[in-house]
C-alpha positions, 0 to 999 in steps of 0.5 A, spaced: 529 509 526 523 508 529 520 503 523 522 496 524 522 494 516 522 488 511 524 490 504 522 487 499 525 487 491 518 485 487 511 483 489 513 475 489 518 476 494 513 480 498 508 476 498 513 471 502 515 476 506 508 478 508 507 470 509 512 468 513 513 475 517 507 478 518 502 481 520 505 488 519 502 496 521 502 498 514 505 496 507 508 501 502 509 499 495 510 501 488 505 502 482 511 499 477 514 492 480 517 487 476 512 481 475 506 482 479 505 490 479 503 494 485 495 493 483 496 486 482 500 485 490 494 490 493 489 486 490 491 479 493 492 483 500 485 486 499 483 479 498 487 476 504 483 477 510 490 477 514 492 483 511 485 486 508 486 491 514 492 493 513 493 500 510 497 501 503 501 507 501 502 506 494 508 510 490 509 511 483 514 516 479 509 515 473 503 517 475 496 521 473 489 521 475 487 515 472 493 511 476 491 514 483 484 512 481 487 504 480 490 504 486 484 506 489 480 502 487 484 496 488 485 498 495 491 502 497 489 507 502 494 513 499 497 514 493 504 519 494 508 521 488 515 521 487 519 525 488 517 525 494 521 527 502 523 524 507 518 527 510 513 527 506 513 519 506 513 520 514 508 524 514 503 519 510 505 513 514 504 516 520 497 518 518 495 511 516 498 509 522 494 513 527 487 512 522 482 509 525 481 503 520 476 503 515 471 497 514 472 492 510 470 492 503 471 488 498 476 490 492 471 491 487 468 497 492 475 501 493 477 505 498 474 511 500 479 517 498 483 519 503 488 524 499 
């Protein structure tokens, strides 16, 4: 494919892979992760000025308006929802890839809404 990926089965072992491969164009991640949740894993890279620019395309197969808005404000650029296509998926990273990046902000700030 066009995307070279490293895939991750939890949050601790992304944070190594993020640590030890990086730096990456984009992160996807999930909202449900087994220990360290999805929110919590934006959150860190938020605070870490290696990956505070990098755009987080949060997905979840769980989700309402008020989970869209925690991903949000913990930092993730776009929330997709499962069942999503492969198109869709492609659609939403190629429109974080070719975004012009945003200030930083803080986590407490959030992000602006780009959905």
């Amino acid at each position: 494919g066009p995307y070279d990926m490293v895939t991750c089965n939890d949050a601790e072992s992304a944070l190594v892979a993020i640590d030890r491969d990086g730096p990456f164009d984009i992160i996807v991640c999930d909202f449900m992760l087994p220990g360290i949740s999805g929110i919590d894993l934006v959150e860190r890279l938020r605070a870490d000025g290696r990956t505070r620019g990098v755009p987080i395309l949060m997905i979840s197969g769980h989700t309402n308006y008020a989970m869209d808005n925690r991903a949000k404000n913990a930092g993730a650029n776009l929330f997709l929802n499962k069942p999503f296509t492969i198109s869709q998926l492609r659609t939403s990273i190629n429109a974080l890839l070719t975004k012009p990046a945003a200030p930083s902000k803080s986590p407490m700030e959030g992000t602006p809404n780009l959905r």
